[in-house]
DOVEX-620035 format. One record per residue: residue in three letters; residue number from 1; x, z, y of N, C-alpha, C in turn. Coordinates in nm, 2 decimals, padded with zeros to 4 digits, m for minus. Layout:
<nodes>
code=ala, pos=NUM, nx=X, nz=Z, ny=Y, cax=X, caz=Z, cay=Y, cx=X, cz=Z, cy=Y
...
</nodes>
This chain:
<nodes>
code=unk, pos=1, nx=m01.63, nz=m00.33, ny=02.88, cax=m01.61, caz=m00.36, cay=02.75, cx=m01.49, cz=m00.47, cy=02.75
code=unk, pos=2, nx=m01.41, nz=m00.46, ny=02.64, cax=m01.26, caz=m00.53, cay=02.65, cx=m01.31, cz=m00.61, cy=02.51
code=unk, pos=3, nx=m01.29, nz=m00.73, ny=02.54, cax=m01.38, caz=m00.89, cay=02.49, cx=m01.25, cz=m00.94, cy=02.43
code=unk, pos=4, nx=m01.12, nz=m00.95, ny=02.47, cax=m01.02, caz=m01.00, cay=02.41, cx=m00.90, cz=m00.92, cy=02.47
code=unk, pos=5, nx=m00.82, nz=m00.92, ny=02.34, cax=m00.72, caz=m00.90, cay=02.31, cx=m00.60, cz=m00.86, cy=02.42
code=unk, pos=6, nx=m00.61, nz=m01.01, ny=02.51, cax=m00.55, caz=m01.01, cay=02.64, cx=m00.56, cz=m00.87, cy=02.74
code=unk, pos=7, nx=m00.74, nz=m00.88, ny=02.75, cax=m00.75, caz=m00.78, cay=02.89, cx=m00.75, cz=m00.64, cy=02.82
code=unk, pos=8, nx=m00.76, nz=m00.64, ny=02.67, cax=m00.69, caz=m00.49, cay=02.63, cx=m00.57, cz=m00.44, cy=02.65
code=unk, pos=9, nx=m00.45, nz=m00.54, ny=02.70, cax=m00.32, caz=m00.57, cay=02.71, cx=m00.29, cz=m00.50, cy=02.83
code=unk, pos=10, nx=m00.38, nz=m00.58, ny=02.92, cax=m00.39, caz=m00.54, cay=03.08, cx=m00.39, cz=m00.42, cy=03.07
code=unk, pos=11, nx=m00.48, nz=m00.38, ny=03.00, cax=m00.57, caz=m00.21, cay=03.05, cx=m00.49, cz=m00.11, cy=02.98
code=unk, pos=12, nx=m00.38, nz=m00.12, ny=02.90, cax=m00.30, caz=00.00, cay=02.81, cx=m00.15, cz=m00.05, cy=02.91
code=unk, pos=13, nx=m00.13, nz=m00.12, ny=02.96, cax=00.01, caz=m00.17, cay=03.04, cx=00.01, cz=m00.10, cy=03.17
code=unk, pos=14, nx=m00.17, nz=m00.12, ny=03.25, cax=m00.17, caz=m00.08, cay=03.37, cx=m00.21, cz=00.05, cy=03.37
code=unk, pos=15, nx=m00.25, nz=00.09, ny=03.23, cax=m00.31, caz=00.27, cay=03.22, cx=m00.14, cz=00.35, cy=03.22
code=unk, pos=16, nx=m00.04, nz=00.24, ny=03.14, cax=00.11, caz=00.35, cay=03.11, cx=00.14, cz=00.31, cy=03.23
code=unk, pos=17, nx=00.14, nz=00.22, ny=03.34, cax=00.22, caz=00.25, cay=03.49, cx=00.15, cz=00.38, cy=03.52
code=unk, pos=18, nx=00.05, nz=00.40, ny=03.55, cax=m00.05, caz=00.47, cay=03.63, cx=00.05, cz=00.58, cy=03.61
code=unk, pos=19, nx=00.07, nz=00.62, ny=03.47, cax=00.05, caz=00.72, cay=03.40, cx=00.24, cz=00.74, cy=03.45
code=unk, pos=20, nx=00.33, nz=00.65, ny=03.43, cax=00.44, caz=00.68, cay=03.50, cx=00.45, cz=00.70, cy=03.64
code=unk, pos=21, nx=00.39, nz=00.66, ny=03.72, cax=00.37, caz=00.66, cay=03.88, cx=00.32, cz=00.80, cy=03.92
code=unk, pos=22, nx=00.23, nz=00.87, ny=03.83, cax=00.23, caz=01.00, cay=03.88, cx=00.34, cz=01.07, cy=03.79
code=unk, pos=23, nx=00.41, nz=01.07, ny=03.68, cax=00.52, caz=01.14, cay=03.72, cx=00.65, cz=01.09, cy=03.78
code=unk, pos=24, nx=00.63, nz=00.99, ny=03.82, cax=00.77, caz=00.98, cay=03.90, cx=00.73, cz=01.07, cy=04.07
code=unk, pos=25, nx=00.56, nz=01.02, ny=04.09, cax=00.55, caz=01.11, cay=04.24, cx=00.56, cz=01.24, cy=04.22
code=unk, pos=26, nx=00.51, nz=01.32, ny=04.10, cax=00.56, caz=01.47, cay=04.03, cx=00.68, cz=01.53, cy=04.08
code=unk, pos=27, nx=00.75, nz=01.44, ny=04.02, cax=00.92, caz=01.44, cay=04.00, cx=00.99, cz=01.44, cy=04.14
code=unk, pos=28, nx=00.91, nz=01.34, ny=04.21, cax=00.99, caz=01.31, cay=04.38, cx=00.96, cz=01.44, cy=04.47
code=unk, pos=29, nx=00.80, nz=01.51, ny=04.42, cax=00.76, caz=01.61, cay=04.47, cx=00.86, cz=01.78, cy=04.48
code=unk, pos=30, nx=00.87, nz=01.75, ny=04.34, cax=00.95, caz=01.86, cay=04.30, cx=01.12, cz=01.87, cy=04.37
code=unk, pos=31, nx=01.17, nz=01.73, ny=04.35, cax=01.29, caz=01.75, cay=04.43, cx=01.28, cz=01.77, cy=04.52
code=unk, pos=32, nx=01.19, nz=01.69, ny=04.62, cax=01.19, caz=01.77, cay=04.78, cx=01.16, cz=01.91, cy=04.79
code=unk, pos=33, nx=01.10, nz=01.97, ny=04.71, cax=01.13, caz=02.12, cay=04.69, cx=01.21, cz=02.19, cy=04.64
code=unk, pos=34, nx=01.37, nz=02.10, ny=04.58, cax=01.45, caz=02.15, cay=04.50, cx=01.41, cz=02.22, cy=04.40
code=unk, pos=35, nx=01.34, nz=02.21, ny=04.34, cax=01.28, caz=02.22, cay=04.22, cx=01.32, cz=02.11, cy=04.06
code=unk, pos=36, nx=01.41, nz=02.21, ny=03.99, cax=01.46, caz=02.12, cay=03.88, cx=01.35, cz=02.13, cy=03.78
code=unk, pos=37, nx=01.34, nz=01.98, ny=03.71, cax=01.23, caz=01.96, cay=03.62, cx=01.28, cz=01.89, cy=03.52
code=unk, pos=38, nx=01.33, nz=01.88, ny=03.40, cax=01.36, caz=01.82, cay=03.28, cx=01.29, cz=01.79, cy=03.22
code=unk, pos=39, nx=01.33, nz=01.64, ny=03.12, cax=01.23, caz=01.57, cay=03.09, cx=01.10, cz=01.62, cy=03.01
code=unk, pos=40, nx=01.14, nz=01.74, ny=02.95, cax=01.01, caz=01.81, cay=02.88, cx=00.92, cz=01.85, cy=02.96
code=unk, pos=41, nx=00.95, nz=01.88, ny=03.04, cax=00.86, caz=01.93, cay=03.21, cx=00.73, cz=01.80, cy=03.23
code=unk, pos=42, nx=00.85, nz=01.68, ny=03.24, cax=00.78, caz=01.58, cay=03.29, cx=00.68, cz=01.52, cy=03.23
code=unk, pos=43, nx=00.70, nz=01.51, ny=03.03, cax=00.59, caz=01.51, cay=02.96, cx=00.53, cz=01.56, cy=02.97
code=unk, pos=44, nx=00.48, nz=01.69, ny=02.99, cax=00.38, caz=01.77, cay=03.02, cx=00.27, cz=01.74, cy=03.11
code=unk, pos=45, nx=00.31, nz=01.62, ny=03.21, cax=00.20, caz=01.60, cay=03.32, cx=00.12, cz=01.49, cy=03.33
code=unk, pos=46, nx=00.13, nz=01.43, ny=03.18, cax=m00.01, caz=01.36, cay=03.15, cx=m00.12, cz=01.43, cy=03.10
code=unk, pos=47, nx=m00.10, nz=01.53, ny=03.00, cax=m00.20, caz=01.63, cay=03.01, cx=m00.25, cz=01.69, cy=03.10
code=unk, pos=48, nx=m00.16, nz=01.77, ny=03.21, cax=m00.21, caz=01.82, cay=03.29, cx=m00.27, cz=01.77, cy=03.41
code=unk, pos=49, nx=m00.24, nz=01.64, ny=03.39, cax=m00.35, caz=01.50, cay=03.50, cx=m00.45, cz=01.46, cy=03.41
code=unk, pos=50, nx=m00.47, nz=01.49, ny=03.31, cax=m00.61, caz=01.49, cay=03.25, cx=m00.69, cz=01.61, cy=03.24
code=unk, pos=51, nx=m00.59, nz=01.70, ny=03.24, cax=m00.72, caz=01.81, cay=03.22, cx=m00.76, cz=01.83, cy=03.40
code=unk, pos=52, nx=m00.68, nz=01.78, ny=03.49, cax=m00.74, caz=01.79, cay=03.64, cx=m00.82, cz=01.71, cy=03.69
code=unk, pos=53, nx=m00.87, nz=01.59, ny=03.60, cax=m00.94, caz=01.49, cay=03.64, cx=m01.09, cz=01.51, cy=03.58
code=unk, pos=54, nx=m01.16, nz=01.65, ny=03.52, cax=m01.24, caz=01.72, cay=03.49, cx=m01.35, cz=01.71, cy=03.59
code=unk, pos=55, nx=m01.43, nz=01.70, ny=03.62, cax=m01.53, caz=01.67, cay=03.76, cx=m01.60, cz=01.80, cy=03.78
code=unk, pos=56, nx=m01.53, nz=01.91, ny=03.76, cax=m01.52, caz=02.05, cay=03.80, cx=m01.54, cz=02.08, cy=03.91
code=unk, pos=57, nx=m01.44, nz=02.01, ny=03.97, cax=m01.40, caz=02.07, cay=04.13, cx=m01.38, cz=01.93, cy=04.21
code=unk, pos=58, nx=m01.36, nz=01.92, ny=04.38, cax=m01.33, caz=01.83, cay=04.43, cx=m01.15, cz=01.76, cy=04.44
code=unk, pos=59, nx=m01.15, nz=01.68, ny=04.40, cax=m01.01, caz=01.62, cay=04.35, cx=m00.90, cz=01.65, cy=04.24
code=unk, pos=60, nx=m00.98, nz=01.78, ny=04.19, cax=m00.88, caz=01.84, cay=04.09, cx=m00.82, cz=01.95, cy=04.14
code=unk, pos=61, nx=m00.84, nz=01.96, ny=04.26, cax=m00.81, caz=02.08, cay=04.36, cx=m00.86, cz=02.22, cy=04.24
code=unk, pos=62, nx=m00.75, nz=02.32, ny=04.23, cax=m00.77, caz=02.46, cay=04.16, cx=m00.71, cz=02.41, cy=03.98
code=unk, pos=63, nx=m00.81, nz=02.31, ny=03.97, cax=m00.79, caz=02.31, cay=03.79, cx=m00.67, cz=02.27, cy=03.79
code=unk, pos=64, nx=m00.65, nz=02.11, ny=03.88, cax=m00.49, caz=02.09, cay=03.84, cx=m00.36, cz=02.22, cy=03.90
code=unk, pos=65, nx=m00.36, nz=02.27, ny=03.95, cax=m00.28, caz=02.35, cay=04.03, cx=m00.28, cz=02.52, cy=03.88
code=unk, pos=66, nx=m00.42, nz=02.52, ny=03.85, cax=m00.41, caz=02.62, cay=03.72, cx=m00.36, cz=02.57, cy=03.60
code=unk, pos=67, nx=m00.38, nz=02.45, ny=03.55, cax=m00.29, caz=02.39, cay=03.46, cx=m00.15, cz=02.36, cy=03.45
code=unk, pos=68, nx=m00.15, nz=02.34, ny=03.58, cax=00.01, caz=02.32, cay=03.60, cx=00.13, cz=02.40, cy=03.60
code=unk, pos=69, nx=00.03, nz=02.54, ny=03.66, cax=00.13, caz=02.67, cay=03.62, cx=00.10, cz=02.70, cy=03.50
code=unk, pos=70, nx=00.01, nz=02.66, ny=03.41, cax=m00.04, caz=02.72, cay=03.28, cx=00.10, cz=02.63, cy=03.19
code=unk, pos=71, nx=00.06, nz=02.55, ny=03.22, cax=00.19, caz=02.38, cay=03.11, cx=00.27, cz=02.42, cy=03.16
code=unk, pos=72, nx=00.30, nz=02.41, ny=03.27, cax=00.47, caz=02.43, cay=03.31, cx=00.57, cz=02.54, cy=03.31
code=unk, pos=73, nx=00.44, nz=02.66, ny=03.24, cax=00.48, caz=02.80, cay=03.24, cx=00.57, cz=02.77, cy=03.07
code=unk, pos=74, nx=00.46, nz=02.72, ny=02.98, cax=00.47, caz=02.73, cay=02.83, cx=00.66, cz=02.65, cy=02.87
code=unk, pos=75, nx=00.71, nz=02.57, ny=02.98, cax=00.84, caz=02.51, cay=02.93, cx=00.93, cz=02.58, cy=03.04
code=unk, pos=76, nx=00.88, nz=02.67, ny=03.09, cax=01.00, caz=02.76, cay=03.16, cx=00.94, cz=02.80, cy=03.31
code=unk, pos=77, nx=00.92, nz=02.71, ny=03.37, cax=00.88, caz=02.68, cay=03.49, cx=00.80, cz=02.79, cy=03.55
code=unk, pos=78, nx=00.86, nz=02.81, ny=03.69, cax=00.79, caz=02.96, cay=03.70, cx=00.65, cz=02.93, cy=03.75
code=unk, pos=79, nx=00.57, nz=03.04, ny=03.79, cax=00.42, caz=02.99, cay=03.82, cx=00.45, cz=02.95, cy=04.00
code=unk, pos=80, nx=00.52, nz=03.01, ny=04.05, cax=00.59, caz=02.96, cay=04.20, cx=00.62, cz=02.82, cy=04.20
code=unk, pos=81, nx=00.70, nz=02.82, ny=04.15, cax=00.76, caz=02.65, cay=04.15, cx=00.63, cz=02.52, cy=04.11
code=unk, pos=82, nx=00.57, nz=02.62, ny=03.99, cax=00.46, caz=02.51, cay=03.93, cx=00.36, cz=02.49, cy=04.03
code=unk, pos=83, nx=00.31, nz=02.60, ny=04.15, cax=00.18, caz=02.59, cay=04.21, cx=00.24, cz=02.52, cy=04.33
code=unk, pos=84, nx=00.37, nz=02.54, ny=04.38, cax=00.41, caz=02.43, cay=04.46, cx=00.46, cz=02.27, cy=04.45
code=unk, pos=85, nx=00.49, nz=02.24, ny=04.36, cax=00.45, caz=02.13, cay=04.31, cx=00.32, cz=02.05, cy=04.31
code=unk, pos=86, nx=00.21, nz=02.11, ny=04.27, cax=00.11, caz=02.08, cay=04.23, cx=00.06, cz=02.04, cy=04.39
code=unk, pos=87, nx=00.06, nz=02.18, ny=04.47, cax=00.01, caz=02.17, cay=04.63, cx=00.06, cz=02.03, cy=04.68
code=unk, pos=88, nx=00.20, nz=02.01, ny=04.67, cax=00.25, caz=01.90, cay=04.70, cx=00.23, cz=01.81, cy=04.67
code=unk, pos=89, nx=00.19, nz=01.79, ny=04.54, cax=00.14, caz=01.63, cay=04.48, cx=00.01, cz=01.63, cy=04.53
code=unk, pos=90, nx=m00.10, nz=01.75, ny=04.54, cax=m00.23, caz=01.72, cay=04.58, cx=m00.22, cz=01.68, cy=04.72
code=unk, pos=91, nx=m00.12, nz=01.73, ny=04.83, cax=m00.11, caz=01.72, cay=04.99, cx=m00.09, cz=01.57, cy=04.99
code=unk, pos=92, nx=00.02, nz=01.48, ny=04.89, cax=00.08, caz=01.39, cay=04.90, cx=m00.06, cz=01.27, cy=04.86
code=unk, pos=93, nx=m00.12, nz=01.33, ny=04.76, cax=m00.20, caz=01.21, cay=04.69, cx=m00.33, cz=01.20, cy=04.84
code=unk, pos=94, nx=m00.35, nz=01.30, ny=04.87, cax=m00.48, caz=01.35, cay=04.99, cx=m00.40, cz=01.24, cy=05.14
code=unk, pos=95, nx=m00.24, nz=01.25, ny=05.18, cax=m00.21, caz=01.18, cay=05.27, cx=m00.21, cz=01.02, cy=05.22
code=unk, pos=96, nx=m00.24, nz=00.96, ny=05.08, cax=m00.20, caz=00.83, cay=05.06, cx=m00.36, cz=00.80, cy=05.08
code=unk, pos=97, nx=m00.47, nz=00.88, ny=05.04, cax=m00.57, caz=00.83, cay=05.06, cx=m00.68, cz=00.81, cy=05.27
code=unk, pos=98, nx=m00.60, nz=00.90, ny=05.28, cax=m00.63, caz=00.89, cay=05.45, cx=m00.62, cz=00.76, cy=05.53
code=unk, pos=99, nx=m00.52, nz=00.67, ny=05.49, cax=m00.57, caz=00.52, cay=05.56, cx=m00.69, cz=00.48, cy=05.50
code=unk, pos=100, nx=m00.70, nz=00.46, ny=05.35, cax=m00.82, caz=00.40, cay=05.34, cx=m00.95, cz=00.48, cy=05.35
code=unk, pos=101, nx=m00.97, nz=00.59, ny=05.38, cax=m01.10, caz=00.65, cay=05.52, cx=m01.06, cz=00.57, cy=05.61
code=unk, pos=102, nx=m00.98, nz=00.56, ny=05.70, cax=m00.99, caz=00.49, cay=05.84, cx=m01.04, cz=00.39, cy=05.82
code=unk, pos=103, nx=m01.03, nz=00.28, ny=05.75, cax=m01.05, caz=00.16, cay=05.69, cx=m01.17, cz=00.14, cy=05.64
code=unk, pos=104, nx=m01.21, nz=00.23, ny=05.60, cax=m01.37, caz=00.21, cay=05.57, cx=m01.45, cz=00.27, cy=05.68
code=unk, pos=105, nx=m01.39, nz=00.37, ny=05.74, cax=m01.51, caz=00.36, cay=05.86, cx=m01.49, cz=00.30, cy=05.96
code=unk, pos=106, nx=m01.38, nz=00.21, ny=05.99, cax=m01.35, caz=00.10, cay=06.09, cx=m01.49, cz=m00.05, cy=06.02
code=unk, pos=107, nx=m01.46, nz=m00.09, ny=05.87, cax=m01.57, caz=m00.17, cay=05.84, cx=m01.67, cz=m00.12, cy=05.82
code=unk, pos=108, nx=m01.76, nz=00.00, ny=05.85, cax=m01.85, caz=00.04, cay=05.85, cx=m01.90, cz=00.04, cy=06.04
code=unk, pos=109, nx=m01.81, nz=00.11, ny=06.10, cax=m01.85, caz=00.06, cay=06.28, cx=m01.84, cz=m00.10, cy=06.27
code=unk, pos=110, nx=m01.77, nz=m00.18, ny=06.23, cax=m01.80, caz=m00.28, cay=06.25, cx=m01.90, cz=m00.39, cy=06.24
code=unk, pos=111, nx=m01.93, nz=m00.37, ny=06.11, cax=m02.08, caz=m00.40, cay=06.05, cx=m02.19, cz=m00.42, cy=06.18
code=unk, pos=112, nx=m02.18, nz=m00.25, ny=06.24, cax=m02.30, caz=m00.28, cay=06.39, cx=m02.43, cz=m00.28, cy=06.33
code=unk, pos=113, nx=m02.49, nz=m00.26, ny=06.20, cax=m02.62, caz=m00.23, cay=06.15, cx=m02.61, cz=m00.12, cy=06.08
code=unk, pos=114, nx=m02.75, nz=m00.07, ny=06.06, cax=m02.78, caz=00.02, cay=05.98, cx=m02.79, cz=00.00, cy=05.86
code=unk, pos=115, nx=m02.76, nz=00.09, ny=05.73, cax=m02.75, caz=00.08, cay=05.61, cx=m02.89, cz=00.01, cy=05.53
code=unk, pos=116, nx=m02.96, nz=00.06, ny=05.64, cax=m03.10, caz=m00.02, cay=05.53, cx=m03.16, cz=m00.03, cy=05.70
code=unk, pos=117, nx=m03.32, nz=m00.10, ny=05.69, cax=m03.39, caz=m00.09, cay=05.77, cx=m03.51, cz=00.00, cy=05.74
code=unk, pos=118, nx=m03.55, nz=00.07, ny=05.86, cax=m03.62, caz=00.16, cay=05.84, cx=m03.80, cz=00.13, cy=05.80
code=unk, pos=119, nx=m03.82, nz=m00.03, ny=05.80, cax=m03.92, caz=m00.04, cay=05.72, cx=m03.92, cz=m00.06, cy=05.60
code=unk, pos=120, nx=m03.79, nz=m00.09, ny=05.54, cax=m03.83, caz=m00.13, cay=05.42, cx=m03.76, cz=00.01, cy=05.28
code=unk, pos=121, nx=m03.77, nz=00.13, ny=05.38, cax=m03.80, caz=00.22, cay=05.33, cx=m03.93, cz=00.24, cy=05.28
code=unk, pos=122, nx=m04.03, nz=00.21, ny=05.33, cax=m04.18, caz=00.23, cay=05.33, cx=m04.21, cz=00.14, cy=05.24
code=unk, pos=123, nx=m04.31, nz=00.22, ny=05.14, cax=m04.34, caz=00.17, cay=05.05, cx=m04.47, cz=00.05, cy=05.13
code=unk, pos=124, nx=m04.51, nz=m00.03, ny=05.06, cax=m04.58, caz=m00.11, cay=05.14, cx=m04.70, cz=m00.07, cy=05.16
code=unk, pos=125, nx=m04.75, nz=00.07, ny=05.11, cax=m04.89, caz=00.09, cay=05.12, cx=m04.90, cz=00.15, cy=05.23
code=unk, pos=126, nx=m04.80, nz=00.25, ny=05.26, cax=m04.75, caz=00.33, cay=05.37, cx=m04.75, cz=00.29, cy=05.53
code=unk, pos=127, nx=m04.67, nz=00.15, ny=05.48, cax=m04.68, caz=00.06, cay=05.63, cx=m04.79, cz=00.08, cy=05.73
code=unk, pos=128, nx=m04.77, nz=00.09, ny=05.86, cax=m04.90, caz=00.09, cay=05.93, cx=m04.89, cz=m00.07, cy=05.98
code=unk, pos=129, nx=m05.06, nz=m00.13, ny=05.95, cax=m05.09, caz=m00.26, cay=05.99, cx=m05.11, cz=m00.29, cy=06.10
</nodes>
């Protein structure tokens, strides 16, 4: 819940970065595939990073990649170009997230305990005395 004015400020400033950061990574994707994309292209991929973030599928994997040939068809874009882009932004976003797995299961080996103890699973009537 947004209490003042301020941290509503925050949350519509850091939602329009977010929202430029994936298409600028879109856009970097596409050129390394020489793939030309104009700016009506580029509008197009805040919808189609909403309709991928649907909890359909695992990561948006299939919906984003069918929306993106679907949107990017309606502005010229062939369904080739669109499904490789999309592969690439999902390959790209999938390699940024791979350090932080290492990272969490480096502080998880490190820890050196178990997530819970196995008595206090047991309800207490269960316990043997």
């Amino acid at each position: 819940v947004l209490l003042t004015s301020r941290e509503s400020l925050w949350v519509v400033v850091l939602s329009v970065l977010v929202q430029v950061l994936v298409i600028a990574s879109t856009y970097c994707c596409a050129r390394a595939l020489h793939i030309e994309f104009g700016i009506y292209d580029l509008l197009m991929l805040p919808p189609i990073m909403l309709i991928s973030s649907i909890p359909i599928s695992f990561a948006g994997w299939g919906i984003r990649e069918g929306a993106m040939v679907a949107g990017l068809g309606f502005m010229g874009v062939t369904p080739e170009n669109a499904m490789a882009v999309s592969v690439s932004f999902g390959l790209a976003q999938l390699l940024i997230g791979l350090p932080g797995l290492g990272v969490t299961f480096i502080s998880i080996y490190a820890q050196k305990k178990p997530l819970a103890e196995p008595d206090a699973i047991l309800v207490k009537a269960d316990r043997p005395e």
